[in-house]
C-alpha positions in Angstrom: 18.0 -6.0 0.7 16.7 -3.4 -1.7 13.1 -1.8 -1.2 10.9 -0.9 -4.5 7.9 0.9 -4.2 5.6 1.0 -6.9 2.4 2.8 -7.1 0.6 5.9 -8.7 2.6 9.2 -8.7 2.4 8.8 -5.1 5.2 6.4 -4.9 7.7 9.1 -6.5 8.1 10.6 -3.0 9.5 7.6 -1.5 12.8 8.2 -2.9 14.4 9.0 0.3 17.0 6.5 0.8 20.1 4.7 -0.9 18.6 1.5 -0.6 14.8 2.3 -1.5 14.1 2.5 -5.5 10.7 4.1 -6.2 8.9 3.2 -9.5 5.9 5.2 -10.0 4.2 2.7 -12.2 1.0 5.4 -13.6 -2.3 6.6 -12.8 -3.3 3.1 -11.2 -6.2 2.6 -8.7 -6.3 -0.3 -6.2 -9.8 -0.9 -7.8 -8.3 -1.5 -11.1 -5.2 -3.6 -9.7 -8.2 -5.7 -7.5 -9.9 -6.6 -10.7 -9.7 -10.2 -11.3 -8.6 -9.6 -15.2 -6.5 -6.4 -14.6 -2.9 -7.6 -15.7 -1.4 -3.3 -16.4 0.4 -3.4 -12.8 1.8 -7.5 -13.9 2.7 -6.0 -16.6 4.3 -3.3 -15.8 6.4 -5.4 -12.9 7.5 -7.9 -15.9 9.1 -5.5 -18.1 11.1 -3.6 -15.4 12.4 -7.3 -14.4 13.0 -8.1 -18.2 14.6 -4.6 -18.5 16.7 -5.4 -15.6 15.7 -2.3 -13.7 14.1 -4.6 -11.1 16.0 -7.2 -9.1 13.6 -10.3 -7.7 15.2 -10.1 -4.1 13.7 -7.3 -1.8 10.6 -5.9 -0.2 8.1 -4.3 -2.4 5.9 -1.7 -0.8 2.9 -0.7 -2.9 1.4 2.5 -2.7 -2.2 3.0 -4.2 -5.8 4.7 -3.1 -5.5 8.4 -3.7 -7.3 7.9 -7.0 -10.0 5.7 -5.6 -10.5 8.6 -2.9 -10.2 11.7 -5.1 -12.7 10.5 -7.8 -14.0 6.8 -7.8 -15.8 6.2 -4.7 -18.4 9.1 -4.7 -19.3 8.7 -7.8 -20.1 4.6 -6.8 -22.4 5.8 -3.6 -24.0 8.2 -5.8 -24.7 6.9 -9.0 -24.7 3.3 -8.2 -25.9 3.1 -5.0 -23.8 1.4 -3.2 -22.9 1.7 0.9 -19.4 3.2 1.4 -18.9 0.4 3.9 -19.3 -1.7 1.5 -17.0 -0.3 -1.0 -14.3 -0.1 1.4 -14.1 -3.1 2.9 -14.7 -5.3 -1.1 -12.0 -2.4 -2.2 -9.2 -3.3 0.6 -10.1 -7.5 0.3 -9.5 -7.4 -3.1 -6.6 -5.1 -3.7 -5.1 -7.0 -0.5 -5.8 -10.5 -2.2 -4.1 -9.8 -5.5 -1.0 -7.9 -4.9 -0.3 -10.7 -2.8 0.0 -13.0 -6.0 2.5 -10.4 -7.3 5.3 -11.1 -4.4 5.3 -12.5 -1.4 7.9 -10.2 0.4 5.6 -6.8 0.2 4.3 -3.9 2.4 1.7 -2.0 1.8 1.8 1.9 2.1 -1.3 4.0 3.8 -3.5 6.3 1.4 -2.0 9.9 1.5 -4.2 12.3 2.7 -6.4 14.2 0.0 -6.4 17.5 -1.3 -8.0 20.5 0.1 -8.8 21.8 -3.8 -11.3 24.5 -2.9 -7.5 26.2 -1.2 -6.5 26.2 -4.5 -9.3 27.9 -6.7 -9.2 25.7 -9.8 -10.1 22.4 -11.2 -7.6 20.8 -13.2 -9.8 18.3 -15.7 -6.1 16.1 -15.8 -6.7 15.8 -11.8 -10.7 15.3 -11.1 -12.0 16.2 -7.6 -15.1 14.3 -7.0 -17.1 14.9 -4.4 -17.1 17.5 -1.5 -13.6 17.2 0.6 -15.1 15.7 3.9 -16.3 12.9 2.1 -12.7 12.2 0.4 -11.3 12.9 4.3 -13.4 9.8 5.5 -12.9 7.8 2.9 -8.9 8.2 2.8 -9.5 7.5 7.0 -11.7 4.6 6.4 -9.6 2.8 3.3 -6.4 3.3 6.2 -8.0 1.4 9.0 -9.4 -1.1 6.7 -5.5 -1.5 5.4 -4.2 -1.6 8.4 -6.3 -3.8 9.9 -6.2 -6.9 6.3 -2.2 -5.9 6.8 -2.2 -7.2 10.0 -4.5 -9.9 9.9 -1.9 -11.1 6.8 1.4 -10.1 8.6 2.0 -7.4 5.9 3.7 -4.1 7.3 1.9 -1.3 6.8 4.0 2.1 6.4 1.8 4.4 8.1 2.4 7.9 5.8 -1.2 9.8 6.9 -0.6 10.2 10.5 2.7 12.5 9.5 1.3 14.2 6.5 -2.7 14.6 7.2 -3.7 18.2 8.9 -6.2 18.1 12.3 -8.8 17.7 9.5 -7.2 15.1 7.6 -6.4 16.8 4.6 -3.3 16.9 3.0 -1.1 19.1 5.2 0.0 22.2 2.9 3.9 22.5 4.6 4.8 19.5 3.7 3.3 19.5 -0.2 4.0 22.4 -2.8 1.8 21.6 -5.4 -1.0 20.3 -2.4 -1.2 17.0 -3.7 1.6 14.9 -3.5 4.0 14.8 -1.2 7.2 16.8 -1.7 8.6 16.8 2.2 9.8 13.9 2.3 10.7 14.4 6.2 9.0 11.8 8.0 8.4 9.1 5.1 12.1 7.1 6.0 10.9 7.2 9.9 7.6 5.5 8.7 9.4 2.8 6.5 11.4 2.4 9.6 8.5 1.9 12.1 7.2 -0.5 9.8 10.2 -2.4 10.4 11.4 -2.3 6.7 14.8 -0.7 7.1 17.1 0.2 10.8 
């Protein structure tokens, strides 16, 4: 049984194993897949299946949430006035509830830890940085329990990538990232996959 992951760039590090095919599908955000009328991530799936790039039998594990946690949610607490509680738990029920209309056999992957970008001394306008880096630590750590816990309740594995990749702070850890954002050491993602009792 093969294993695709699709996802934001994210998903490009899962490519780790003979039988795991990772599809980074574009920028996507699990607030835009959640939308009732968002149909880019159907869309997407249907043309790698028509393309034949994309077999029907396997486990998908989707990998979203960095750009909800880099530059959506502060901007929501602090322009709209909404309790981050709030977002996170109506941003997990909803993401939850429609990939599970995509597929029935799926996983879901944890949010990567975020950037550290005042480590790196510029602002890339391509890769926004919204709001100050402990706020994007406890929202990547609340998003993740919140998964974890609607994967469970659904009997969904959850591939649990932040515990090996997050620093004591909970920022992306530098040794296993070159560029600081994505992860590029792939060293511990195959023992997660594993532990989520996706592959032996």
């Amino acid at each position: 049984m093969k294993i695709y992951v699709f996802g934001d760039s994210h998903a490009g590090s899962f490519g780790v194993h003979p039988d795991i095919m990772a599809t980074p599908t574009g920028p996507s955000s699990m607030y835009y897949i959640g939308k009732e009328d968002d149909v880019l991530f159907a869309d997407t799936i249907k043309v790698l299946i028509k393309d034949k790039r994309l077999a029907y039998e396997g486990t998908w594990i989707l990998s979203f949430g960095e750009i909800d946690t880099r530059c959506k949610i502060y901007n929501q607490i602090h322009e709209k006035g909404r309790n981050e509680d709030e977002i996170v738990t109506k941003l997990v029920d909803d993401y939850v509830k429609k990939v599970k209309l995509f597929y029935t056999n799926i996983a879901i992957s944890s949010v990567v830890p975020p950037v550290n970008y005042t480590t790196i001394g510029y602002l890339d306008p391509t890769w926004p940085f919204i709001g100050p880096i402990e706020d994007r630590a406890r929202y990547v750590k609340k998003i993740n329990a919140c998964l974890k816990t609607k994967c469970a309740e659904n009997n969904i594995p959850y591939v649990d990538l932040y515990k090996y990749y997050a620093d004591e702070n909970g920022y992306m850890n530098e040794k296993y990232s070159v560029d600081r954002v994505h992860i590029t050491d792939s060293k511990f993602i195959l023992q997660a996959i594993q532990e989520a009792g996706l592959l032996t």
